[in-house]
LUMMIMI-563254 format. One record per residue: x, y, z of N, C-alpha, C in turn; residue in three letters. Coordinates in pm, 1 decimal, padded with zeros to 6 digits, always signed. Layout:
REC      nc1      nc2      nc3     cac1     cac2     cac3      cc1      cc2      cc3 residuo
REC        X        Y        Z        X        Y        Z        X        Y        Z     Ala
...
***
This chain:
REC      nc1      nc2      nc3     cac1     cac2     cac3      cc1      cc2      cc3 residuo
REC -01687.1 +01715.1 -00445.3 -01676.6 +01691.8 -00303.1 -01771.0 +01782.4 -00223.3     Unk
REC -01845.2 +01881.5 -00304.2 -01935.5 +01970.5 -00177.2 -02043.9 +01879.8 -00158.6     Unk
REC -02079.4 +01813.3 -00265.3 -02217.3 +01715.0 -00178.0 -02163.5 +01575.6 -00137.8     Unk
REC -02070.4 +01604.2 -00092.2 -02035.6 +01395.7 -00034.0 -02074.8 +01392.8 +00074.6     Unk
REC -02099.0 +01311.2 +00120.2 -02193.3 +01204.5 +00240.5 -02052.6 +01224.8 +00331.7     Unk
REC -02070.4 +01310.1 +00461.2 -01930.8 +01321.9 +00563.8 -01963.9 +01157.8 +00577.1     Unk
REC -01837.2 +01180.5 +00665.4 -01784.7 +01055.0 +00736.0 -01709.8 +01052.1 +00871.3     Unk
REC -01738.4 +00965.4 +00947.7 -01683.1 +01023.8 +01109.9 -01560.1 +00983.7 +01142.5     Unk
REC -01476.7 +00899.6 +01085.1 -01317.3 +00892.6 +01110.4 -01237.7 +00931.2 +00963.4     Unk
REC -01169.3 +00968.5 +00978.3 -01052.6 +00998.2 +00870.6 -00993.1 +00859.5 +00813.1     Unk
REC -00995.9 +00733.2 +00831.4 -00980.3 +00594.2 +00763.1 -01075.9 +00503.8 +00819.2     Unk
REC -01077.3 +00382.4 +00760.7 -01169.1 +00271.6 +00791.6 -01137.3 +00220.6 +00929.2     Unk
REC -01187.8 +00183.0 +01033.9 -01129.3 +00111.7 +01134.2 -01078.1 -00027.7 +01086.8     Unk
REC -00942.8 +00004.2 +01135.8 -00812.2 -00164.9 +01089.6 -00807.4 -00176.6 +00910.6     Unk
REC -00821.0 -00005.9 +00885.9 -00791.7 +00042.7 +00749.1 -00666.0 -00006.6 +00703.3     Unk
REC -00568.7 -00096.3 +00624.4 -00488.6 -00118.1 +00644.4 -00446.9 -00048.8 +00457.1     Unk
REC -00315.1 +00009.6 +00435.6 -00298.9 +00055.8 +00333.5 -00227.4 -00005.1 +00220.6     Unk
REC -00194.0 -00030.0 +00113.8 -00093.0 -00108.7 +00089.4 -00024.3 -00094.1 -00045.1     Unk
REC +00112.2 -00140.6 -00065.9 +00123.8 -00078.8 -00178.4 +00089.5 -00166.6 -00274.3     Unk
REC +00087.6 -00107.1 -00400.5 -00002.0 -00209.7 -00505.9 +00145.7 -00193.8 -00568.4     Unk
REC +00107.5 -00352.6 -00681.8 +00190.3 -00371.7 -00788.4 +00135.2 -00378.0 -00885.3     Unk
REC +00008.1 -00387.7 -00942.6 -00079.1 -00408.4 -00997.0 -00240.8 -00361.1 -01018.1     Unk
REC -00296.1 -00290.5 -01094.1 -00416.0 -00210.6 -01059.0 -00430.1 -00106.4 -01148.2     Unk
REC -00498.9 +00037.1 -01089.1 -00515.6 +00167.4 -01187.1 -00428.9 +00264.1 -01105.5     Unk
REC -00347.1 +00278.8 -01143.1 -00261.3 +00436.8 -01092.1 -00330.6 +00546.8 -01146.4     Unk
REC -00369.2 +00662.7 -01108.9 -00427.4 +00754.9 -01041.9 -00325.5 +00883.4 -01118.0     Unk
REC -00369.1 +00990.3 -01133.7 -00259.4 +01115.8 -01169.8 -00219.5 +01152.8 -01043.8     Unk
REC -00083.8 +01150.9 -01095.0 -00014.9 +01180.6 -00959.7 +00018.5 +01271.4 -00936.2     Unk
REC -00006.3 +01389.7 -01015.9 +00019.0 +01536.6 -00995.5 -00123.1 +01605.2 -00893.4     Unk
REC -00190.4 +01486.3 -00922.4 -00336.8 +01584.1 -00837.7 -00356.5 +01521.4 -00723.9     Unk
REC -00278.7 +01421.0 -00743.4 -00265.1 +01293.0 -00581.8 -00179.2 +01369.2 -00484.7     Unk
REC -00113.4 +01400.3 -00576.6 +00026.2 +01532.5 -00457.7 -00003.7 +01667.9 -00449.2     Unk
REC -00084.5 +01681.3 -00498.4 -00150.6 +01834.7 -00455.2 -00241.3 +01808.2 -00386.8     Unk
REC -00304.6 +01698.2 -00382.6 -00398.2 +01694.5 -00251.7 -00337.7 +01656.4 -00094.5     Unk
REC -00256.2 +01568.8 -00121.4 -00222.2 +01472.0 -00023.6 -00105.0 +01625.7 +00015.2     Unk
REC -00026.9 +01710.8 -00024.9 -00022.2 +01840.3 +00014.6 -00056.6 +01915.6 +00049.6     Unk
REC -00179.6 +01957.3 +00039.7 -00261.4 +02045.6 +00098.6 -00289.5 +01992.9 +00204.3     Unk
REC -00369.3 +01857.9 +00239.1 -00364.3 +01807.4 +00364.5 -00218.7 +01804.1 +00442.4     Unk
REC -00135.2 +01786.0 +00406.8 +00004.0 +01771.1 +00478.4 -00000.7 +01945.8 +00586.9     Unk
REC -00050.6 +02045.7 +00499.5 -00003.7 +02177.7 +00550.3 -00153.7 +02203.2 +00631.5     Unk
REC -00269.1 +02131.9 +00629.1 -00386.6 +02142.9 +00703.3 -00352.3 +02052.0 +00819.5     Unk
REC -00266.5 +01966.4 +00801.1 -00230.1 +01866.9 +00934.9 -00155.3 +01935.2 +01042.5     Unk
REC -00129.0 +02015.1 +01035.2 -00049.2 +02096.6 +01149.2 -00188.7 +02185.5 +01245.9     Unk
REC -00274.9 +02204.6 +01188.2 -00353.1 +02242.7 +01286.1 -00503.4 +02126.0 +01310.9     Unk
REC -00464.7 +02010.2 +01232.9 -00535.7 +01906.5 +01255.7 -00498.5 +01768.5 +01322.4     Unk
REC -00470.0 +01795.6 +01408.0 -00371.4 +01656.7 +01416.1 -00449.1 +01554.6 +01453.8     Unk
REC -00566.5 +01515.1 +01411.0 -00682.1 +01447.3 +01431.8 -00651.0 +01351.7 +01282.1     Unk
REC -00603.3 +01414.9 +01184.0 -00590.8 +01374.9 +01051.7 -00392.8 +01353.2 +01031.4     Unk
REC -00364.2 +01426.9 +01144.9 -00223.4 +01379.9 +01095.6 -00156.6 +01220.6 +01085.7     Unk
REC -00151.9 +01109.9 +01139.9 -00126.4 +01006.1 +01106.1 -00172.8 +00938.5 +00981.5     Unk
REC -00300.2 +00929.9 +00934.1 -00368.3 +00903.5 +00781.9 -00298.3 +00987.3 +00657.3     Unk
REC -00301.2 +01147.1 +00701.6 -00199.2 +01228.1 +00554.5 -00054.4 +01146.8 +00623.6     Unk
REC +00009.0 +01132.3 +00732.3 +00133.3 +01054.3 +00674.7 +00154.5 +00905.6 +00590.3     Unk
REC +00040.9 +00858.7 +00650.7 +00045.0 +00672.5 +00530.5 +00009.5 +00747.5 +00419.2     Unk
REC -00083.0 +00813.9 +00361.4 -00116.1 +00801.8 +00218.1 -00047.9 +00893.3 +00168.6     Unk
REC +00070.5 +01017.1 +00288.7 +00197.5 +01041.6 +00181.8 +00294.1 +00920.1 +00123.1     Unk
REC +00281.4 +00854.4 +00211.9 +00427.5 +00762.1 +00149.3 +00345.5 +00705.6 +00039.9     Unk
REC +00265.1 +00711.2 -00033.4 +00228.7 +00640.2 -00156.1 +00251.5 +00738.5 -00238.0     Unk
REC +00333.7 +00889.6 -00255.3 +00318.2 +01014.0 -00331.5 +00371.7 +00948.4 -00473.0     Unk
REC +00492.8 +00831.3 -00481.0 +00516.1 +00802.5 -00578.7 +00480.9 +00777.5 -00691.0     Unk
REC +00387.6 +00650.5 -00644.0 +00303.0 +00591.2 -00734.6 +00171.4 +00554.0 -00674.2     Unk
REC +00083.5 +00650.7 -00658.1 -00036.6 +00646.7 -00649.8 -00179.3 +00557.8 -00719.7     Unk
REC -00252.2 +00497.5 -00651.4 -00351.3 +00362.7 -00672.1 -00476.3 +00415.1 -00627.7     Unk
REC -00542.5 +00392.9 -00714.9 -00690.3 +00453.0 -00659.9 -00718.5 +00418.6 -00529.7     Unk
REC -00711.4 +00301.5 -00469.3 -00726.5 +00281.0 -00345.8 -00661.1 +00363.6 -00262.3     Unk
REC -00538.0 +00455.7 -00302.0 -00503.1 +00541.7 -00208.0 -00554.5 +00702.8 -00220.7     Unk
REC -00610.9 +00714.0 -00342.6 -00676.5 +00815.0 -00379.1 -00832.8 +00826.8 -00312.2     Unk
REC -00853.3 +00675.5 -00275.1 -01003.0 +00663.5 -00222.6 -00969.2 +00692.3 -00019.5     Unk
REC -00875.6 +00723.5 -00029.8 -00823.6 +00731.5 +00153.9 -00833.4 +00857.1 +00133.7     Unk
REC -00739.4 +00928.3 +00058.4 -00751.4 +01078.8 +00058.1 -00883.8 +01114.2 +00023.3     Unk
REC -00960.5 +01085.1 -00054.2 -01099.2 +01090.6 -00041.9 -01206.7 +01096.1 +00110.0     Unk
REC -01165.9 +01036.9 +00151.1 -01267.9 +01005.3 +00280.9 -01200.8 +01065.4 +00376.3     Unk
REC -01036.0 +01105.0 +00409.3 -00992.7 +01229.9 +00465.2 -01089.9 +01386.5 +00432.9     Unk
REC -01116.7 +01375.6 +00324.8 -01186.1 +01490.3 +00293.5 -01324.9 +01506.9 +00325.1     Unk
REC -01360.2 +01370.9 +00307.1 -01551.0 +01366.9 +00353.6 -01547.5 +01353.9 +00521.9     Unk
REC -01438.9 +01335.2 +00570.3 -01450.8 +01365.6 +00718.9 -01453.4 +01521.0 +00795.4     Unk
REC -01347.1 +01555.9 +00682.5 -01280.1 +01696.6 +00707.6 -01435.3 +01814.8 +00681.2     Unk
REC -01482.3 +01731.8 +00600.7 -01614.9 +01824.9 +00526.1 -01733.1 +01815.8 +00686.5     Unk
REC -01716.0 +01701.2 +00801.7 -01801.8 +01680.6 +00860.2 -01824.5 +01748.8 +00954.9     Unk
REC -01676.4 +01807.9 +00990.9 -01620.2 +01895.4 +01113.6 -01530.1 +01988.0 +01108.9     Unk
REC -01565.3 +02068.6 +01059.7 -01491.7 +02190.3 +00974.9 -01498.9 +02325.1 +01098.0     Unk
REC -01535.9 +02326.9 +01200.1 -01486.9 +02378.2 +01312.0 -01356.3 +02352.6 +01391.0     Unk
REC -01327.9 +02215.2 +01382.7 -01231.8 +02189.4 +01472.1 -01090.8 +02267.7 +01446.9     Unk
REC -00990.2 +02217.9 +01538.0 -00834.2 +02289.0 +01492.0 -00800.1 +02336.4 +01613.7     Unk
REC -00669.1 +02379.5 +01614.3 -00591.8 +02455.2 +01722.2 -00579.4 +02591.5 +01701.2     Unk
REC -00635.9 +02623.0 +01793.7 -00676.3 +02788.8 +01804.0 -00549.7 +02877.4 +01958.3     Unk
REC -00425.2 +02934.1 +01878.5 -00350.0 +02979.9 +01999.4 -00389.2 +03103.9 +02037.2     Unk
REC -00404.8 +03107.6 +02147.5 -00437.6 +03275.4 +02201.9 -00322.4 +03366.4 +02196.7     Unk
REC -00356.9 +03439.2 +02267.7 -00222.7 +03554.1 +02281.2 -00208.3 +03543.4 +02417.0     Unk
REC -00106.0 +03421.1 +02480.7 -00108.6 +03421.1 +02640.3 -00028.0 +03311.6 +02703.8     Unk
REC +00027.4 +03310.0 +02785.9 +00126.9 +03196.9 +02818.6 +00040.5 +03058.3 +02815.7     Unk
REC +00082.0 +03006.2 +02716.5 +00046.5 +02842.3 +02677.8 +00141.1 +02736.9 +02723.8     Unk
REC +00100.7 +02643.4 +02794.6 +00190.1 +02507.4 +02754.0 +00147.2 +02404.7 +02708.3     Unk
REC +00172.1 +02369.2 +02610.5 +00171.5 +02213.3 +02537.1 +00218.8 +02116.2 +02568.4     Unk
REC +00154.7 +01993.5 +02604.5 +00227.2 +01860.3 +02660.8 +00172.9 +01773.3 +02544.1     Unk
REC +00287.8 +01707.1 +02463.9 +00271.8 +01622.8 +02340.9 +00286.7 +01450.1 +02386.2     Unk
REC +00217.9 +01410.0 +02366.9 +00260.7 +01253.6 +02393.6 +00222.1 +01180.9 +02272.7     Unk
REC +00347.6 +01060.2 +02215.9 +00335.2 +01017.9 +02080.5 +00379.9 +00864.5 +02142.4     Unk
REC +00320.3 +00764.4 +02054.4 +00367.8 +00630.3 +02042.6 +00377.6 +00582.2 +01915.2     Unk
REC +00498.9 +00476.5 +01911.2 +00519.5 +00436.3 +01780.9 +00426.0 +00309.1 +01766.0     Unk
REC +00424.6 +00261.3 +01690.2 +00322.7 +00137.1 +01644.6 +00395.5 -00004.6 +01624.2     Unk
REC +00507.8 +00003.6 +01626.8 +00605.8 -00098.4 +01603.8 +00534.5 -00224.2 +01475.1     Unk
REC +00636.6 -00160.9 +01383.7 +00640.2 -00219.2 +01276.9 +00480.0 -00170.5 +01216.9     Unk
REC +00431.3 -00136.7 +01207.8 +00279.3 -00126.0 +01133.4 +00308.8 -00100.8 +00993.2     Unk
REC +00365.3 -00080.5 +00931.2 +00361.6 -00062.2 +00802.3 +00364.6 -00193.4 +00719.0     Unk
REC +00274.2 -00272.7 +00649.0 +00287.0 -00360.4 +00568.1 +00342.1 -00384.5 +00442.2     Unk
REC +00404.2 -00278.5 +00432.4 +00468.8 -00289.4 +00321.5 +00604.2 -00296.0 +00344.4     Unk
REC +00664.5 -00219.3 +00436.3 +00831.5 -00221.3 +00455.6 +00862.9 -00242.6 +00612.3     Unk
REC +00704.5 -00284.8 +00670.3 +00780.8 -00334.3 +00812.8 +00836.8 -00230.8 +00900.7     Unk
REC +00788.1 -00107.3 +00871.4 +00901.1 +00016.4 +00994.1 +00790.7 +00066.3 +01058.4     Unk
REC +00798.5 +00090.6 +01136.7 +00701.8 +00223.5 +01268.6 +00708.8 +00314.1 +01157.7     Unk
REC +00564.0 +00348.8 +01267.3 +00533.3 +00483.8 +01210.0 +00479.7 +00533.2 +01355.2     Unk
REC +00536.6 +00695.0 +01354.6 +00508.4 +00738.3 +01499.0 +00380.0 +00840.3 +01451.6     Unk
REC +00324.4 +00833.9 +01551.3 +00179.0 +00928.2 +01554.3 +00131.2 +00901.0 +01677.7     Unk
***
């Protein structure tokens, strides 16, 4: 991954994810140590937080195609490696605004909020 070609969004535009029944499953011990490490880099990325939540819910049974998402999370991450939330030492306020997607998940039909 030090020489991959960045990439400027963290998924494909109308990237849609899905679960497989059929295909190459992937080691899933290194699928969850990645897709982990991003989980604990998503708290000061939240540029990447909605993408590490879809390609957690595949932690089970992992498909190269979801190994190729966490992939290109990383060639993005490689593009802009400045960014993040930086707190000072000083009265801050944070105003969070979230929407759900109603129903977006193609596989089980539920929201996902981000």
């Amino acid at each position: 991954m030090l020489r991959c070609k960045p990439v400027e969004t963290p998924i494909e535009s109308n990237g849609k994810i899905k679960q497989r029944e059929n295909g190459d499953l992937v080691d899933r011990g290194r699928y969850q140590c990645l897709v982990g490490r991003l989980i604990y880099l998503s708290h000061t990325r939240p540029d990447i937080a909605f993408v590490v939540s879809v390609v957690s819910q595949y932690m089970h049974s992992p498909f190269e195609e979801h190994l190729e998402v966490v992939y290109r999370i990383l060639r993005y991450l490689k593009d802009d490696t400045r960014q993040g939330i930086i707190l000072k030492n000083e009265h801050t306020s944070i105003e969070v605004y979230t929407d759900a997607d109603w129903v977006g998940s193609i596989d089980d039909r539920k929201s996902t909020s981000g």
